[in-house]
CHARMM-style PDB file with segment names, atoms N, HN, CA, C and O in Angstrom:
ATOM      1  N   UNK     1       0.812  -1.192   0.000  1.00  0.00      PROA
ATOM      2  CA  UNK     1       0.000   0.000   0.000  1.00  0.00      PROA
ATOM      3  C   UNK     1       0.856   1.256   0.000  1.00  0.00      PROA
ATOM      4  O   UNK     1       0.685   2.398  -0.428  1.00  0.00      PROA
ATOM      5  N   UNK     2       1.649   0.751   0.514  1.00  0.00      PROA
ATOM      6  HN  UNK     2       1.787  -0.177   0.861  1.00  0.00      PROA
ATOM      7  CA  UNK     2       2.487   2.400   0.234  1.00  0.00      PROA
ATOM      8  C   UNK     2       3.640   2.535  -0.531  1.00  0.00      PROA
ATOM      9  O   UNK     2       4.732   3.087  -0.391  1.00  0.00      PROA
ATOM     10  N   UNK     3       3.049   1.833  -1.428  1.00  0.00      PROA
ATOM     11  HN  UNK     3       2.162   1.385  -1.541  1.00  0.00      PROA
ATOM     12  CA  UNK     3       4.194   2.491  -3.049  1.00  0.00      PROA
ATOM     13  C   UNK     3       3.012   3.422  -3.475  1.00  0.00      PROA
ATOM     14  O   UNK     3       3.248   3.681  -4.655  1.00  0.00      PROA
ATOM     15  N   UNK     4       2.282   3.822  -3.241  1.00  0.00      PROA
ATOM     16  HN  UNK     4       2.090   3.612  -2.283  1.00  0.00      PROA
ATOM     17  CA  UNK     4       0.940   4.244  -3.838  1.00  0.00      PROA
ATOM     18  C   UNK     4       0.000   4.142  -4.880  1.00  0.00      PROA
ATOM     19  O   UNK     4       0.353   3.329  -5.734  1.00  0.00      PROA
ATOM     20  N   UNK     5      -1.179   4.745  -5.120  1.00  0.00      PROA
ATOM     21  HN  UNK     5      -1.466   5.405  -4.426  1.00  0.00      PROA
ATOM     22  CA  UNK     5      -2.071   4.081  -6.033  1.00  0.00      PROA
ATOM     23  C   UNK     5      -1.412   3.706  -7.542  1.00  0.00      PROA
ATOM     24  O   UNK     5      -1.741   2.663  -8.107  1.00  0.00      PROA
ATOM     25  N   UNK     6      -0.466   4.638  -8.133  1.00  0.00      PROA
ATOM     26  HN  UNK     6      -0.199   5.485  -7.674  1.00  0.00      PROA
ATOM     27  CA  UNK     6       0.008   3.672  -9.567  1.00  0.00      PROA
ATOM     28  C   UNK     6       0.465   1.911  -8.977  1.00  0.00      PROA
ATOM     29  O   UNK     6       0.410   0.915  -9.698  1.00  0.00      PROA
ATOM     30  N   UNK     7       0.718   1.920  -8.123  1.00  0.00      PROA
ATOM     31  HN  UNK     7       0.763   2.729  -7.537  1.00  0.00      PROA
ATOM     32  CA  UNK     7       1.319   0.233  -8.260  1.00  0.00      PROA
ATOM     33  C   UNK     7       0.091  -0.432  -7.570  1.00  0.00      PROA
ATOM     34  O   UNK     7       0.062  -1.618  -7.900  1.00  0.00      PROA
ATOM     35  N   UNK     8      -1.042  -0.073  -6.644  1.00  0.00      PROA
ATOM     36  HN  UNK     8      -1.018   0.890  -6.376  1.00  0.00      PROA
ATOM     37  CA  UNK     8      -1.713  -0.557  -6.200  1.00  0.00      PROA
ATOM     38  C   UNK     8      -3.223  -0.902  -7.074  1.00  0.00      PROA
ATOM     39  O   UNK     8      -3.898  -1.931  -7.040  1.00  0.00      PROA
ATOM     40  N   UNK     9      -3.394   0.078  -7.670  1.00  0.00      PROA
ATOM     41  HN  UNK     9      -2.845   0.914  -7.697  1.00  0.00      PROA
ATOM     42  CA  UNK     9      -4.535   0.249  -8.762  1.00  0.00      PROA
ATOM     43  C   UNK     9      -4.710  -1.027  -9.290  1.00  0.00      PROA
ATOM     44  O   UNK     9      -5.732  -1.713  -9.311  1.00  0.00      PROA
ATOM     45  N   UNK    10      -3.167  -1.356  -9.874  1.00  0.00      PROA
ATOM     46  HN  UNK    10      -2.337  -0.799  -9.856  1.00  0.00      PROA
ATOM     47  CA  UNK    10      -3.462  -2.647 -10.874  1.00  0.00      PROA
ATOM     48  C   UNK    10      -3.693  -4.080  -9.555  1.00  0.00      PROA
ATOM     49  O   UNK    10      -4.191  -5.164  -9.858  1.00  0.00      PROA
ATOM     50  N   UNK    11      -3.242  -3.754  -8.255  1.00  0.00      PROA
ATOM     51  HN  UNK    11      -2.837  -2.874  -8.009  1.00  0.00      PROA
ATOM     52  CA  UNK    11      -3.672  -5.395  -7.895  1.00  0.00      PROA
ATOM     53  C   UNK    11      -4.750  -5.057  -6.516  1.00  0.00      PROA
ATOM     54  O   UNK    11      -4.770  -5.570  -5.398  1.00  0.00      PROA
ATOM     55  N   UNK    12      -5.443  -4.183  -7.009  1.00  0.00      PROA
ATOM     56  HN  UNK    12      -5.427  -3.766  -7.917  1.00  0.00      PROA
ATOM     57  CA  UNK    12      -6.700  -3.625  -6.434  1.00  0.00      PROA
ATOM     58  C   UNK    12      -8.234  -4.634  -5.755  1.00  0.00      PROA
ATOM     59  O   UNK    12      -8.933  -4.718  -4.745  1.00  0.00      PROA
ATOM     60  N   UNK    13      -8.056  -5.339  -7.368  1.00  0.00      PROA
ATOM     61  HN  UNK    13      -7.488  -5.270  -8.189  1.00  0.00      PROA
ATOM     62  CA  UNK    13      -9.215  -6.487  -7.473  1.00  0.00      PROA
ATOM     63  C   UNK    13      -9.001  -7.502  -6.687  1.00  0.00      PROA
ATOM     64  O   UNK    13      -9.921  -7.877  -5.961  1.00  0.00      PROA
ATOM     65  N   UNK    14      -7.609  -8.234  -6.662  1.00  0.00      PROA
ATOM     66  HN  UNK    14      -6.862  -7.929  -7.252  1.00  0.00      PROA
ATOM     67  CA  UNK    14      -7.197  -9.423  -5.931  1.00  0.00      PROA
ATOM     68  C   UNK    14      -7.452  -8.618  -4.176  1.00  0.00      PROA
ATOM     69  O   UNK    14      -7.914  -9.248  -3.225  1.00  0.00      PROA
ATOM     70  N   UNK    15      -7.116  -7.467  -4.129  1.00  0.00      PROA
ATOM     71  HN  UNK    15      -6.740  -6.956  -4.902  1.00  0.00      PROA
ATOM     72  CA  UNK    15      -6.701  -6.927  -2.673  1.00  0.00      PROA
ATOM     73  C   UNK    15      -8.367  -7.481  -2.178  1.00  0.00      PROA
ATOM     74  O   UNK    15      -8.707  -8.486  -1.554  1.00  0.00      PROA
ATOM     75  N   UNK    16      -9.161  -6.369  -2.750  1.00  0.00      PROA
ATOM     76  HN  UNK    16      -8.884  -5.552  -3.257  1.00  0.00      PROA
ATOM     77  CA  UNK    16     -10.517  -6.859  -2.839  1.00  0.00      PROA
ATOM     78  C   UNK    16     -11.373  -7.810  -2.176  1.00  0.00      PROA
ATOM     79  O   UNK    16     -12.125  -7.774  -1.202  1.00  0.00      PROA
ATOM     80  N   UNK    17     -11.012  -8.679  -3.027  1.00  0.00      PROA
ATOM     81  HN  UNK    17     -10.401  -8.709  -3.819  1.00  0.00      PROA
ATOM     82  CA  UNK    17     -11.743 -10.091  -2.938  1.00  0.00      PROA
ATOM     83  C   UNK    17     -10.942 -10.715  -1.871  1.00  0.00      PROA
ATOM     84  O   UNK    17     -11.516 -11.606  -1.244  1.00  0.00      PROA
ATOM     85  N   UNK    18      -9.439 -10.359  -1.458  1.00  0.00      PROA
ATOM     86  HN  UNK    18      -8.972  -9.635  -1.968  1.00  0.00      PROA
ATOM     87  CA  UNK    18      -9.096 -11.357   0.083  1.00  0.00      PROA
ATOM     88  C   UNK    18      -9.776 -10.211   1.558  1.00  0.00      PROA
ATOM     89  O   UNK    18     -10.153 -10.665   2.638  1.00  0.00      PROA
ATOM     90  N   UNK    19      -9.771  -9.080   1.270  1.00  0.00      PROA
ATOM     91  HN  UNK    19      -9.465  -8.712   0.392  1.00  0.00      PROA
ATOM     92  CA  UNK    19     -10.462  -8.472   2.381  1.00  0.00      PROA
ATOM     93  C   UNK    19     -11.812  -9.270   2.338  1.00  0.00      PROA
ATOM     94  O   UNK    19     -12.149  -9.927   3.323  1.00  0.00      PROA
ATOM     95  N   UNK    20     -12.661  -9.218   1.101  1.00  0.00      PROA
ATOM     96  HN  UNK    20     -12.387  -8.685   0.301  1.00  0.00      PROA
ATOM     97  CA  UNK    20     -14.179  -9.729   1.227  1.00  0.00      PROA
ATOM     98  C   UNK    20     -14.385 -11.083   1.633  1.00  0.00      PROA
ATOM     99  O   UNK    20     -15.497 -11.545   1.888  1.00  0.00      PROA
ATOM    100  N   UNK    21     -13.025 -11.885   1.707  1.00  0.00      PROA
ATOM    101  HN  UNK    21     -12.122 -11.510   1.500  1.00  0.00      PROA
ATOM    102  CA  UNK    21     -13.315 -13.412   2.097  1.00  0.00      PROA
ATOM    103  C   UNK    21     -12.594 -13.633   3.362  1.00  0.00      PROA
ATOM    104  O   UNK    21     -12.499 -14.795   3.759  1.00  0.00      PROA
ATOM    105  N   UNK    22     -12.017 -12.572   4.124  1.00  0.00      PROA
ATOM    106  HN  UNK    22     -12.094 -11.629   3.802  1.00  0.00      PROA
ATOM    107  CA  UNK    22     -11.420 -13.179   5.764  1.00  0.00      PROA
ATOM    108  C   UNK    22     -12.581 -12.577   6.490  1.00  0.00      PROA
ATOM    109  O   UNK    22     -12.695 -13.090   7.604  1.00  0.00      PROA
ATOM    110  N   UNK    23     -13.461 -11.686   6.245  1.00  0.00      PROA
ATOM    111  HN  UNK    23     -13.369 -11.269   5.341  1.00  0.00      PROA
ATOM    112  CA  UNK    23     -15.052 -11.477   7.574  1.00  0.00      PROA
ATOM    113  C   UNK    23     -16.160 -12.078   6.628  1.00  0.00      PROA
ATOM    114  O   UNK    23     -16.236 -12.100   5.400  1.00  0.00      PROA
ATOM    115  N   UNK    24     -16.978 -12.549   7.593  1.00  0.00      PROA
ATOM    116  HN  UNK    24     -16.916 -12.531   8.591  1.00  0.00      PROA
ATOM    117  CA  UNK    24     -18.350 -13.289   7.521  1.00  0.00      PROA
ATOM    118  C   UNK    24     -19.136 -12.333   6.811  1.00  0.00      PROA
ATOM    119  O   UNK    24     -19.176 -11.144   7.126  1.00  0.00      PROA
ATOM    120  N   UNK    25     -19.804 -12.869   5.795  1.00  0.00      PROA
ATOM    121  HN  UNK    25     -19.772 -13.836   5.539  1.00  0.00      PROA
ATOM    122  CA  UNK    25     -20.920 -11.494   4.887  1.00  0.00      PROA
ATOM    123  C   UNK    25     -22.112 -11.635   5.708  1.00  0.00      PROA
ATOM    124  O   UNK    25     -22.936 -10.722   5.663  1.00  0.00      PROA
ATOM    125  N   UNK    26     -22.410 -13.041   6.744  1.00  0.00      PROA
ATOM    126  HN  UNK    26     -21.741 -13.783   6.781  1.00  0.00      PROA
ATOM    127  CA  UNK    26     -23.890 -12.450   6.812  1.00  0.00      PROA
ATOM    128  C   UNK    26     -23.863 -13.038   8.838  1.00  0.00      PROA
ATOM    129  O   UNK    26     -23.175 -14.026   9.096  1.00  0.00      PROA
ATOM    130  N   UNK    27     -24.563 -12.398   9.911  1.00  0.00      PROA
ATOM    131  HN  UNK    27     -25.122 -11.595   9.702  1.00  0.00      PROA
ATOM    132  CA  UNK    27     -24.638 -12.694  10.563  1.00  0.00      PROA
ATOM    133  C   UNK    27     -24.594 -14.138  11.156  1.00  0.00      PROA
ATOM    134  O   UNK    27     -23.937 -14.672  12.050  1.00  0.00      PROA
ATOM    135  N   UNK    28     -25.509 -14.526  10.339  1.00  0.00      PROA
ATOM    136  HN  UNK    28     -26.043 -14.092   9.613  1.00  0.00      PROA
ATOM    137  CA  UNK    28     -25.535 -16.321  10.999  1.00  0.00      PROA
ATOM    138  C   UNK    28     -23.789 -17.081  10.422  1.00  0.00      PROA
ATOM    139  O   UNK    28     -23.293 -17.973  11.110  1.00  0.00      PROA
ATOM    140  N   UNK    29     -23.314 -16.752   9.589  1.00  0.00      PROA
ATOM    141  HN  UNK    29     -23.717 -16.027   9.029  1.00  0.00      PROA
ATOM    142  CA  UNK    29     -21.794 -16.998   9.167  1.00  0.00      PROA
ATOM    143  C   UNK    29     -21.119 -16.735  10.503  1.00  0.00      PROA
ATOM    144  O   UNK    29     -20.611 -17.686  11.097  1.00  0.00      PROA
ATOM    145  N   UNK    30     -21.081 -15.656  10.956  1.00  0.00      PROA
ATOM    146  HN  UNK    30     -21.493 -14.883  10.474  1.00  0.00      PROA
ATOM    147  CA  UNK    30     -20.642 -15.095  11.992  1.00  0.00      PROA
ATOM    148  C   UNK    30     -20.924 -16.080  13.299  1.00  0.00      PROA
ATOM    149  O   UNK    30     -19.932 -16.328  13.984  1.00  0.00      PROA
ATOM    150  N   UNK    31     -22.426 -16.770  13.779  1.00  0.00      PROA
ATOM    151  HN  UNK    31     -23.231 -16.568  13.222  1.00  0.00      PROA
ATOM    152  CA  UNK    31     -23.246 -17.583  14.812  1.00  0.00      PROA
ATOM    153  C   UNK    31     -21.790 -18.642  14.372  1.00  0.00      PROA
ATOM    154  O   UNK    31     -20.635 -18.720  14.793  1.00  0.00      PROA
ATOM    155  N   UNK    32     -22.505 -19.276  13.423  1.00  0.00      PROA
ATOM    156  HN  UNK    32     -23.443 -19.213  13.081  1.00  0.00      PROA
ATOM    157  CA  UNK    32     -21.911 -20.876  13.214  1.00  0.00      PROA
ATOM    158  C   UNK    32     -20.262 -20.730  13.065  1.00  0.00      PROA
ATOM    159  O   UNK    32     -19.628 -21.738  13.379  1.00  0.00      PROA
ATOM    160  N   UNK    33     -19.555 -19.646  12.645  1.00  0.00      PROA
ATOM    161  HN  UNK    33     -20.070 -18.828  12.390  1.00  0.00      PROA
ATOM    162  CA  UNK    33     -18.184 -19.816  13.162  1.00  0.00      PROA
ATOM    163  C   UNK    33     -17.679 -19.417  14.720  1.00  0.00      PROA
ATOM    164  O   UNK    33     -16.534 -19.659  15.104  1.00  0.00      PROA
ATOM    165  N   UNK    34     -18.344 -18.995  15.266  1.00  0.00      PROA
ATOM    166  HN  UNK    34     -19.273 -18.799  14.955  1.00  0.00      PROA
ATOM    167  CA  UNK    34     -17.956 -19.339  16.962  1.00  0.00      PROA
ATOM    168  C   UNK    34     -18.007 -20.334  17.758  1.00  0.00      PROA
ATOM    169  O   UNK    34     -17.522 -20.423  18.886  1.00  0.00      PROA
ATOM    170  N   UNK    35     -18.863 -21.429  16.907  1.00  0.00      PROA
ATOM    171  HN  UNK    35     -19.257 -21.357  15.991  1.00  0.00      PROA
ATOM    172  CA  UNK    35     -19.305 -22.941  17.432  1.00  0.00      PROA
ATOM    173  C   UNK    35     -18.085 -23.740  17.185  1.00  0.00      PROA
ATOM    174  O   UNK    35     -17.784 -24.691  17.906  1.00  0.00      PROA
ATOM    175  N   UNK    36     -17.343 -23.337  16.115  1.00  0.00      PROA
ATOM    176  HN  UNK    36     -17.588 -22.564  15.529  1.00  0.00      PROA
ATOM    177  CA  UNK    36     -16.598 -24.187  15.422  1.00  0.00      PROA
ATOM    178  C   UNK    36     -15.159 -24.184  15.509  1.00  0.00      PROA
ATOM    179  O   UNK    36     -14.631 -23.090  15.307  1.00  0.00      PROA
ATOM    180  N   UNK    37     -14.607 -24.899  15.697  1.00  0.00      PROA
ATOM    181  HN  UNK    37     -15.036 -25.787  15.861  1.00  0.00      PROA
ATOM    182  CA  UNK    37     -12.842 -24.592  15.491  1.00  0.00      PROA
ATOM    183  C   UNK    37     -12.119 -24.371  17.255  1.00  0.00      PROA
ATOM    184  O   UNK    37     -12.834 -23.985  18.179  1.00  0.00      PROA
ATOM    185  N   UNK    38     -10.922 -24.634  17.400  1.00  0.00      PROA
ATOM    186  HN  UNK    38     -10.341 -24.948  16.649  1.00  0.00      PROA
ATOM    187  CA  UNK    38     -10.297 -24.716  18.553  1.00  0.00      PROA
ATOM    188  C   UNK    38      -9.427 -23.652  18.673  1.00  0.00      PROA
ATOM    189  O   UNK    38      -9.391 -22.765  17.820  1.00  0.00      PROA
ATOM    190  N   UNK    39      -8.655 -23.655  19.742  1.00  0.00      PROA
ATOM    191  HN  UNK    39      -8.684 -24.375  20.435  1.00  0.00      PROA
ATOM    192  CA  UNK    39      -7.627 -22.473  19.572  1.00  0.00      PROA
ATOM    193  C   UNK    39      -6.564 -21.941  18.629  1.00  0.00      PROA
ATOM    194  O   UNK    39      -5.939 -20.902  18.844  1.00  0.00      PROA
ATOM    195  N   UNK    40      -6.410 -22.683  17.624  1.00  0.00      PROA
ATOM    196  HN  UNK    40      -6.917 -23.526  17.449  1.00  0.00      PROA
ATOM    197  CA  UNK    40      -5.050 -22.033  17.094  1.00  0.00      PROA
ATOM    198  C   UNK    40      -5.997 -21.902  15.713  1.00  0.00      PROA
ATOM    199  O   UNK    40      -5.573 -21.122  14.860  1.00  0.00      PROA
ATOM    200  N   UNK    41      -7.329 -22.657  15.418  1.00  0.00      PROA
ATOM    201  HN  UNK    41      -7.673 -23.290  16.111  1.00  0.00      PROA
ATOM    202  CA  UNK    41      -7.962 -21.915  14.532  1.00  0.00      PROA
ATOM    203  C   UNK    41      -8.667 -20.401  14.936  1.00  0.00      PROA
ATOM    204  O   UNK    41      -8.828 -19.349  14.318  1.00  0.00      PROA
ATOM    205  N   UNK    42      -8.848 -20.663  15.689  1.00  0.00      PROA
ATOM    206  HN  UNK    42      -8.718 -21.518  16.191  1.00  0.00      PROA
ATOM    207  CA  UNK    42      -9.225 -19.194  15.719  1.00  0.00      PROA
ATOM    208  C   UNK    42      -8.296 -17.913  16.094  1.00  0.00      PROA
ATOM    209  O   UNK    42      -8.856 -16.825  15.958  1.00  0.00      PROA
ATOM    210  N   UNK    43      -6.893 -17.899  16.566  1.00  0.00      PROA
ATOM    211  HN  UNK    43      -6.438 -18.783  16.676  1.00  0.00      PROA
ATOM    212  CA  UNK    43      -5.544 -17.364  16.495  1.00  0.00      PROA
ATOM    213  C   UNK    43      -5.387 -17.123  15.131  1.00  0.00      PROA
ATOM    214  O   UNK    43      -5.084 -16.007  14.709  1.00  0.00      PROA
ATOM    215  N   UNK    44      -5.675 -18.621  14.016  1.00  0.00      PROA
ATOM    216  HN  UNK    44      -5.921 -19.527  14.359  1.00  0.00      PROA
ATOM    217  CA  UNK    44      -5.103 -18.024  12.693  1.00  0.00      PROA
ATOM    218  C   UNK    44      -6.199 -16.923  12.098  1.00  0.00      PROA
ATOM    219  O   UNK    44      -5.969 -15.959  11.367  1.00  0.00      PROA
ATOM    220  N   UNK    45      -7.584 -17.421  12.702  1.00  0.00      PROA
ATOM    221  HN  UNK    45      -7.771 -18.204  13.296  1.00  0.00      PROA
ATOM    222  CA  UNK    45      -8.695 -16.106  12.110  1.00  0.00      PROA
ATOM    223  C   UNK    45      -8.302 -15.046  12.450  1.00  0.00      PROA
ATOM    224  O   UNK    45      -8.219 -14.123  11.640  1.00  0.00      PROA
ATOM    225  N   UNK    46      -7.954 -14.912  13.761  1.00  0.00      PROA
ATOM    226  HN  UNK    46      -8.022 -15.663  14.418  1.00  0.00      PROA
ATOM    227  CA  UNK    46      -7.992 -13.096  14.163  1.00  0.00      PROA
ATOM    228  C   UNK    46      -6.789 -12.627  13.709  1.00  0.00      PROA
ATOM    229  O   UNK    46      -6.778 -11.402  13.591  1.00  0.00      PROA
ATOM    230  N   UNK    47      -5.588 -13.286  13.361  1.00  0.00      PROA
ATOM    231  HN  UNK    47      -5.596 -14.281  13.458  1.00  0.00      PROA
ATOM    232  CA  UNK    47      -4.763 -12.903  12.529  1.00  0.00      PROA
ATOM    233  C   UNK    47      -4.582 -12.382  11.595  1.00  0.00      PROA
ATOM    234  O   UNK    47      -3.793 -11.453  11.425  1.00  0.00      PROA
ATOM    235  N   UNK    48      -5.461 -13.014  10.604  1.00  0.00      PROA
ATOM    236  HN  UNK    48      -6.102 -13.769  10.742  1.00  0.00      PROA
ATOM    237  CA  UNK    48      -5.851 -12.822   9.177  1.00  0.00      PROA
ATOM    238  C   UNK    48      -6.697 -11.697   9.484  1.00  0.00      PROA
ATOM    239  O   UNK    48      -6.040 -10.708   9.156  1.00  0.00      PROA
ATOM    240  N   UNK    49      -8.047 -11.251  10.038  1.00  0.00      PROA
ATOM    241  HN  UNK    49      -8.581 -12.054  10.305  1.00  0.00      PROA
ATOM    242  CA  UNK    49      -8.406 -10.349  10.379  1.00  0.00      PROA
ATOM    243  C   UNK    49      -8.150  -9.096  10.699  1.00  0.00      PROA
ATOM    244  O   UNK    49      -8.855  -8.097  10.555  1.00  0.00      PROA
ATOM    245  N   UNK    50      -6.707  -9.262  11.305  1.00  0.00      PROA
ATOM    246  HN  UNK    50      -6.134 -10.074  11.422  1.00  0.00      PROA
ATOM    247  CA  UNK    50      -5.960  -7.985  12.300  1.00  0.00      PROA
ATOM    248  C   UNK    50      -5.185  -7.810  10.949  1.00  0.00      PROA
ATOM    249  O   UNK    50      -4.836  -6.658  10.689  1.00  0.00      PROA
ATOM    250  N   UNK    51      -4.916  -8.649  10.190  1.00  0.00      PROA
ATOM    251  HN  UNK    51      -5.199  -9.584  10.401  1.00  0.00      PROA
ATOM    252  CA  UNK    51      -4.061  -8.056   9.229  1.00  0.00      PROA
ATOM    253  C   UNK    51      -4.939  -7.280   8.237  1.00  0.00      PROA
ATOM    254  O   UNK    51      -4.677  -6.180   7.749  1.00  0.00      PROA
ATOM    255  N   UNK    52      -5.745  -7.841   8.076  1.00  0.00      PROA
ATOM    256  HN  UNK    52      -5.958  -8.734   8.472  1.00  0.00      PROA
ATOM    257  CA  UNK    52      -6.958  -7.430   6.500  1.00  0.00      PROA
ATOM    258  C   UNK    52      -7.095  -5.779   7.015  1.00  0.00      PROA
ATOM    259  O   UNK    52      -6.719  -4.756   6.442  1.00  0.00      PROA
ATOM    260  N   UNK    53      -7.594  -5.912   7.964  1.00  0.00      PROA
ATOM    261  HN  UNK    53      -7.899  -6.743   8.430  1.00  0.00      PROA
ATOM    262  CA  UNK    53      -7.570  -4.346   8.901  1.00  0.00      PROA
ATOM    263  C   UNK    53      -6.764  -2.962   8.887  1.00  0.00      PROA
ATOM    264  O   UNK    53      -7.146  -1.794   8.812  1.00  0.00      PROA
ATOM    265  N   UNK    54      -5.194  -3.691   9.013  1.00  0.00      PROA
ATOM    266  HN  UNK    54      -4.883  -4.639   9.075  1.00  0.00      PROA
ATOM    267  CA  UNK    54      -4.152  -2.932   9.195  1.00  0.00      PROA
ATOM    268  C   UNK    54      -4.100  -2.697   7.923  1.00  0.00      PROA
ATOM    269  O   UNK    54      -3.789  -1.549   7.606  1.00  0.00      PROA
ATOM    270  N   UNK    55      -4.414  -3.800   6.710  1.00  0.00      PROA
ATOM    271  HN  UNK    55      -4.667  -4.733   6.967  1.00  0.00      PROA
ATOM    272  CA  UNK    55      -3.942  -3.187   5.073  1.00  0.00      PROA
ATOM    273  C   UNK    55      -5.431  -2.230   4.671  1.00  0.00      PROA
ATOM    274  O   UNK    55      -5.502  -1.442   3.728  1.00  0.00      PROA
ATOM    275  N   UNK    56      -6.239  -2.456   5.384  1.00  0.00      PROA
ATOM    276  HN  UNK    56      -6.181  -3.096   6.151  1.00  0.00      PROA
ATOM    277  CA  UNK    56      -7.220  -1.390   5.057  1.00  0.00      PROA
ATOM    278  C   UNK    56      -6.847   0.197   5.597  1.00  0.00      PROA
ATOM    279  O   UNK    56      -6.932   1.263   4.988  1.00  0.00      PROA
ATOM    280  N   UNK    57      -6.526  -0.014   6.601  1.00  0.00      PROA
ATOM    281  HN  UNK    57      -6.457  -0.881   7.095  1.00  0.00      PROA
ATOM    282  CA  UNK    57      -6.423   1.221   6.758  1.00  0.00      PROA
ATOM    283  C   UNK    57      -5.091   1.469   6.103  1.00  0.00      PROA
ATOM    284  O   UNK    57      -5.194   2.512   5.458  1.00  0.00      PROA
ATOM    285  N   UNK    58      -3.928   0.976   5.996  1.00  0.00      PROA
ATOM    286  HN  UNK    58      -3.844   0.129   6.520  1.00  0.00      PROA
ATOM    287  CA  UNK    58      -2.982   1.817   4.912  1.00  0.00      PROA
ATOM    288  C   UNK    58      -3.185   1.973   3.717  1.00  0.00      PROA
ATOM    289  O   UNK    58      -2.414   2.562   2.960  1.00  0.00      PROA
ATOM    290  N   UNK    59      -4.419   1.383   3.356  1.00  0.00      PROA
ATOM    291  HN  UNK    59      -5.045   0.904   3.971  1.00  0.00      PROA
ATOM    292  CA  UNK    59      -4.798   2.108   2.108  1.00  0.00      PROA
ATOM    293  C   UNK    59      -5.368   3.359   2.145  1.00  0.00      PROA
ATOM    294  O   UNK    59      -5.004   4.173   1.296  1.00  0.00      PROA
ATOM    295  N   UNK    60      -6.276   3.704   3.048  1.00  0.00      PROA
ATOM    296  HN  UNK    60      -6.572   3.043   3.738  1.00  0.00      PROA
ATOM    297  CA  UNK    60      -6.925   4.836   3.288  1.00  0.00      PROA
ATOM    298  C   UNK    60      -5.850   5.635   3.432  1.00  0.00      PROA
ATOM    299  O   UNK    60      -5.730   6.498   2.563  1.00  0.00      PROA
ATOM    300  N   UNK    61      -5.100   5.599   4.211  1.00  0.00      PROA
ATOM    301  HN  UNK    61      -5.197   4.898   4.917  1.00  0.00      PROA
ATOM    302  CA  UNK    61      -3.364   6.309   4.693  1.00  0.00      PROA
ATOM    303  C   UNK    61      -2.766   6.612   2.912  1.00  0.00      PROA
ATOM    304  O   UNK    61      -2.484   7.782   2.654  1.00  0.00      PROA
ATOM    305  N   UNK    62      -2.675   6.037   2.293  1.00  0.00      PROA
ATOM    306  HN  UNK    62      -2.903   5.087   2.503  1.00  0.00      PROA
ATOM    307  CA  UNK    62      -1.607   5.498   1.361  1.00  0.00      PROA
ATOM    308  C   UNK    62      -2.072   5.931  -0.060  1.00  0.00      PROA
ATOM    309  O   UNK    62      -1.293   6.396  -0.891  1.00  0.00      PROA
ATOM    310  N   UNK    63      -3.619   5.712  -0.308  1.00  0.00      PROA
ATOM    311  HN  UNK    63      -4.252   5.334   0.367  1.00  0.00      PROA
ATOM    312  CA  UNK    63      -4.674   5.097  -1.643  1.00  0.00      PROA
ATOM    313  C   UNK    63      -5.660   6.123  -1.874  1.00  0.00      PROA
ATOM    314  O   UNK    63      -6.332   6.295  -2.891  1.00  0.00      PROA
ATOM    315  N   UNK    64      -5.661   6.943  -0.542  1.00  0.00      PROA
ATOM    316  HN  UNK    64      -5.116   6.804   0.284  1.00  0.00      PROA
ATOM    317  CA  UNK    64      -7.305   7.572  -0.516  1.00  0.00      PROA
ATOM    318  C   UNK    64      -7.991   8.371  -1.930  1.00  0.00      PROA
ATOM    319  O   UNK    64      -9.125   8.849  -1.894  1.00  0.00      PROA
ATOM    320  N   UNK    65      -7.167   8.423  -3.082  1.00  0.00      PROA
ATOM    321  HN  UNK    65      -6.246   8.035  -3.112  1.00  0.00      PROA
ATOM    322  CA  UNK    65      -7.310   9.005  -4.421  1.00  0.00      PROA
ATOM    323  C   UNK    65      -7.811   7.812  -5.183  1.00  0.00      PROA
ATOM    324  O   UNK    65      -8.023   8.110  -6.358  1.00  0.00      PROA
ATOM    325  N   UNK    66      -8.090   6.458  -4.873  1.00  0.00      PROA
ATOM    326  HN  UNK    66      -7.918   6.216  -3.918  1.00  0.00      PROA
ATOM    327  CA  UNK    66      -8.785   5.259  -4.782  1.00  0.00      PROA
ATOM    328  C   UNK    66     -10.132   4.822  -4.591  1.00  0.00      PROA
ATOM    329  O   UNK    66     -11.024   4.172  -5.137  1.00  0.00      PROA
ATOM    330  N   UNK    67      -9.842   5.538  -3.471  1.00  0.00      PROA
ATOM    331  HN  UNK    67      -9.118   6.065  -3.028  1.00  0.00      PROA
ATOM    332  CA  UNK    67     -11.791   5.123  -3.008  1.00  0.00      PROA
ATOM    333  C   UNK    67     -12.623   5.705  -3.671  1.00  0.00      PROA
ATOM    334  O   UNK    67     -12.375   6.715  -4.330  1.00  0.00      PROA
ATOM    335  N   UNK    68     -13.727   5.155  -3.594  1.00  0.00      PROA
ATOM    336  HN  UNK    68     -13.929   4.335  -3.059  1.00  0.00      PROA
ATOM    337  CA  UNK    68     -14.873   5.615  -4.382  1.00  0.00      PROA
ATOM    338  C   UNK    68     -16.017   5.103  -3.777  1.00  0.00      PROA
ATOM    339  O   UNK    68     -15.905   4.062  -3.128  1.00  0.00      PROA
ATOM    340  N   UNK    69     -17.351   5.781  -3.900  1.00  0.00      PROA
ATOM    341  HN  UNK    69     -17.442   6.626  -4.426  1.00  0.00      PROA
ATOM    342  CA  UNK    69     -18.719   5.661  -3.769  1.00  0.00      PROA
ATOM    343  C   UNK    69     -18.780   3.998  -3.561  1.00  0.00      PROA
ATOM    344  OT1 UNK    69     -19.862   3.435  -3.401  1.00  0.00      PROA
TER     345      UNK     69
END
């Protein structure tokens, strides 16, 4: 994210689609993965999470000539 939007633009789509697939789209996703999985699965979720996070916001930091509606 912080070479800025010329180098990010082009791998925008892939960025995308891994933010949209590490959080749950619909509440009950959300129910039935707290039932499920032991400790170091859920260490690797909030991981992946804490990271998806941190690259969101350095985009906002980094990209904000990016966002859109």
């Amino acid at each position: 994210m912080t070479l800025g939007p010329a180098v990010v633009q082009h791998h925008l789509p892939k960025v995308l689609l891994l933010w949209k697939c590490v959080f749950p789209v619909f509440p009950k996703d959300l129910e039935t993965e707290r039932s499920l999985g032991d400790a170091f699965t859920w260490q690797v979720t909030l991981e992946g999470r804490a990271s998806a996070l941190c690259a969101i916001k350095s985009f906002i930091s980094h990209c904000s000539g990016l966002l859109t509606d």
